[in-house]
C-alpha positions in Angstrom: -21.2 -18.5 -6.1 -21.3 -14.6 -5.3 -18.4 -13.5 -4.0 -15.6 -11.0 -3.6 -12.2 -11.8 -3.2 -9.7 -9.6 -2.2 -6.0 -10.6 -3.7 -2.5 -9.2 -2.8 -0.3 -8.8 -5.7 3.8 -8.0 -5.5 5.1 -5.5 -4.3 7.6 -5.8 -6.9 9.0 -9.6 -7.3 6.2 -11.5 -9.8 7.5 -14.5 -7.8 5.6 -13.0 -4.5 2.2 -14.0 -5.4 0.3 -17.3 -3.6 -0.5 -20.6 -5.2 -3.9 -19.8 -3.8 -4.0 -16.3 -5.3 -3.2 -17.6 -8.8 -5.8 -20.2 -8.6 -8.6 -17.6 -7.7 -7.5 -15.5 -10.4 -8.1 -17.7 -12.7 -11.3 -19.3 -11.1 -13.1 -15.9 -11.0 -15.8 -14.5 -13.5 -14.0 -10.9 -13.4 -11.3 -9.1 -12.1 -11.6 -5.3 -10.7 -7.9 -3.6 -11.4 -6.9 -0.3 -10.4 -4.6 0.0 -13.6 -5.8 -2.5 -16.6 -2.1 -2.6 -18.2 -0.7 -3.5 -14.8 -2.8 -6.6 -13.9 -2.8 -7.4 -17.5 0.8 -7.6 -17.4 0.6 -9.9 -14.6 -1.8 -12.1 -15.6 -0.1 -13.2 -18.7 2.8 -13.5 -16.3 1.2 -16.5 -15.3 -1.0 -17.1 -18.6 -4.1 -16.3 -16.8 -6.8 -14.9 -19.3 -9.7 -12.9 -17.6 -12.0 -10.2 -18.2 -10.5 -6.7 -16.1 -12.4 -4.5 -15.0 -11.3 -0.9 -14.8 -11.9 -0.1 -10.2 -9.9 2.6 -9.2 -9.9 6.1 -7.0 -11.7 8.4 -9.6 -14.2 5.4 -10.7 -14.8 3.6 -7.2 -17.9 6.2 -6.5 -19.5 5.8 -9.4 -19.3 1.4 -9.5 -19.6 0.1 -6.6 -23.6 0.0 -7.1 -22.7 -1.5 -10.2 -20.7 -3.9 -9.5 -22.0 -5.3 -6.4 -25.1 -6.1 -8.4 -22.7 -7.9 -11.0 -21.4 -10.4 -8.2 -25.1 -10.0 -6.7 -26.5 -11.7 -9.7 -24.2 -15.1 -9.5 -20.5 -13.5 -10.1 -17.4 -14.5 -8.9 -15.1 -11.5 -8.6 -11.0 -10.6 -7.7 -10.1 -6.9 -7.1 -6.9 -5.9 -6.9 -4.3 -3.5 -6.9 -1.4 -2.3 -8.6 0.5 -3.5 -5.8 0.0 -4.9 -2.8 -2.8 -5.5 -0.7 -6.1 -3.4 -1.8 -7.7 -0.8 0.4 -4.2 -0.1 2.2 -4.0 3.3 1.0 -5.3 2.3 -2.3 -9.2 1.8 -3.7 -11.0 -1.0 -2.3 -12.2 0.2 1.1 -15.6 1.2 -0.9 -16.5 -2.0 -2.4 -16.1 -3.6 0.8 -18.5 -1.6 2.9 -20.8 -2.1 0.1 -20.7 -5.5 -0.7 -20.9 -5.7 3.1 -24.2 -3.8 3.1 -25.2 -6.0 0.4 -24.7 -9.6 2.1 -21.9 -10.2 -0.7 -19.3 -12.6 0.9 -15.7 -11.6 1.2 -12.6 -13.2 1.4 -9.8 -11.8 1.6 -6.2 -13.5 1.3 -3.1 -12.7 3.2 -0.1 -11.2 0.8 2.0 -9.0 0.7 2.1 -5.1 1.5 5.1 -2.5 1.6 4.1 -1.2 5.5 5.6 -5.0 7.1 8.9 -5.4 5.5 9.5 -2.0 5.7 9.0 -2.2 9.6 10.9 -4.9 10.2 14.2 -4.0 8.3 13.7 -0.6 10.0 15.3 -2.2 13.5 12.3 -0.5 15.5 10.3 -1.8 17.7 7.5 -4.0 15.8 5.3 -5.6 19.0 3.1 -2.1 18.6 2.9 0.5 15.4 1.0 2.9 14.0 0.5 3.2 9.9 -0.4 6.6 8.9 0.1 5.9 4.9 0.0 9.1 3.1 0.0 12.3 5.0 -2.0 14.8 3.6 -0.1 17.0 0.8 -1.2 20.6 2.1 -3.9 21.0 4.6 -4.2 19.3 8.0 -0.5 18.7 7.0 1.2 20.5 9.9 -1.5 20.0 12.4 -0.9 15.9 11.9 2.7 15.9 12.1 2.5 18.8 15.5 0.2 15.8 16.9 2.5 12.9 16.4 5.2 14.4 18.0 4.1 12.7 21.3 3.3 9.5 19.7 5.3 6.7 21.5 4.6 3.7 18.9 7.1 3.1 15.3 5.3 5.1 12.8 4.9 4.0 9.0 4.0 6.6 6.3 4.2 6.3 2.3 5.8 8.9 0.7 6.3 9.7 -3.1 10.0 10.1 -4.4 9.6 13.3 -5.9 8.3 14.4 -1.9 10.5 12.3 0.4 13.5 15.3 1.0 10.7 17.7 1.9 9.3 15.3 3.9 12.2 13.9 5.6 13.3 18.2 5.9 9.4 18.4 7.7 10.1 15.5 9.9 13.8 17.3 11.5 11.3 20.5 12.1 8.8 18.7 13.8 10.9 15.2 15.6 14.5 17.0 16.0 17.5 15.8 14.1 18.4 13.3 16.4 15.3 11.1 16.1 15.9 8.1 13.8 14.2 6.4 10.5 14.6 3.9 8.0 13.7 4.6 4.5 13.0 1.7 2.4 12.5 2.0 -1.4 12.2 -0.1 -4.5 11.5 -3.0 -1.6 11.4 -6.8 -3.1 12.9 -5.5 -6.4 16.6 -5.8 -7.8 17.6 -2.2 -6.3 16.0 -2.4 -3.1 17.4 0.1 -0.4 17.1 0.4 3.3 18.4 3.7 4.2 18.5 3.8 8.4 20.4 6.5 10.7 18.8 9.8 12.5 16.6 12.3 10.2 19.5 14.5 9.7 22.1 11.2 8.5 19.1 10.0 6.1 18.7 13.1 4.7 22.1 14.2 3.4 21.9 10.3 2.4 19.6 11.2 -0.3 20.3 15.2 -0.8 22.5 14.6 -4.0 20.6 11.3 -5.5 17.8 11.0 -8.1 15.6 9.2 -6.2 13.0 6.8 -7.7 10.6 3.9 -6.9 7.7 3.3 -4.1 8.8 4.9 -0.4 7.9 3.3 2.9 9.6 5.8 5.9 9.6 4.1 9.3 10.1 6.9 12.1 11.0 6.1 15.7 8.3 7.1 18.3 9.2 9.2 20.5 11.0 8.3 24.0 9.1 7.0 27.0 
């Protein structure tokens, strides 16, 4: 029957993946994969043989027409991610609204994403957030961060490791050194950290380290 599925894959762990995830994996007619060599590499994981489909941010323009006319013609198809759960700052958000447009069914399953674990190891308050995901690298940079300022809900950005210091450094300018985070990287996987204290604490936590793997930063809002 046409339809879209949209699957969660680990964050990191293979083992966080659902019995029901696996199934439709190997139920489907193709599989949309941001990076081939990544899904491929969990697929055999779990001896699932499909056709993949290359679906990713310098592609998804071009496809979606494409593909929704794929599933439109009596396809079964999975898109996924890297990691995660797709169209949480990663391609998917595209499809969707097309398939949408197109009367293509959706499903999507629950799974697992960085942003929750993060938040709740991160001590804040969790009953009300905000997920800003990426900030943007250069302009509109400042003029975001000079608006959040005020914001009274836990915050939730991803950050590269190569970028977290001068992020971290951007977030003392804008929130004041005494305004506390949690960073969490390598989360699910054997050298997981959760890094938690004010800006300035977090900082000289990671001033001297080579810092590697995914980044969720959890900021504090700001005081009622």
């Amino acid at each position: 029957m046409p339809k879209l599925y949209i699957i969660p894959t680990p964050i990191g762990n293979l083992e966080d993946i659902t019995l029901r995830a696996l199934r439709i994996l190997s139920e489907v007619d193709f599989i949309l994969a941001e990076d081939t060599r990544t899904t491929g590499n969990l697929l055999r994981h779990y001896n699932i043989s499909k056709q993949i489909i290359s679906h990713h941010l310098h592609n998804e323009h071009k496809t979606v027409a494409q593909i929704c006319d794929k599933i439109s013609s009596g396809n079964s198809a999975a898109l996924v991610s890297d990691a995660g759960t797709p169209a949480i700052s990663d391609p998917g958000f595209l499809l969707v609204r097309e398939c949408i447009k197109n009367d293509i069914e959706i499903e999507c399953l629950p799974g697992p994403t960085a942003l929750i674990p993060a938040l709740v190891n991160s001590g804040f308050p969790c009953e009300k957030f905000c997920f800003e995901g990426f900030l943007p690298q250069k302009k509109g940079r400042q003029t975001r961060l000079n608006f959040l300022k005020e914001e009274k809900r836990t915050m939730i950005f991803y950050e590269s490791p190569h970028r977290l210091l001068k992020t971290l450094e951007q977030f003392l300018e804008f929130f004041g050194s005494e305004r506390r985070v949690s960073v969490s990287r390598e989360l699910s996987k054997i050298h997981e950290e959760n890094a938690r204290g004010t800006i300035s604490e977090v900082i000289l936590h990671f001033q001297n380290k080579t810092i590697k793997g995914e980044i969720v930063i959890v900021l504090e809002g700001a005081q009622e």
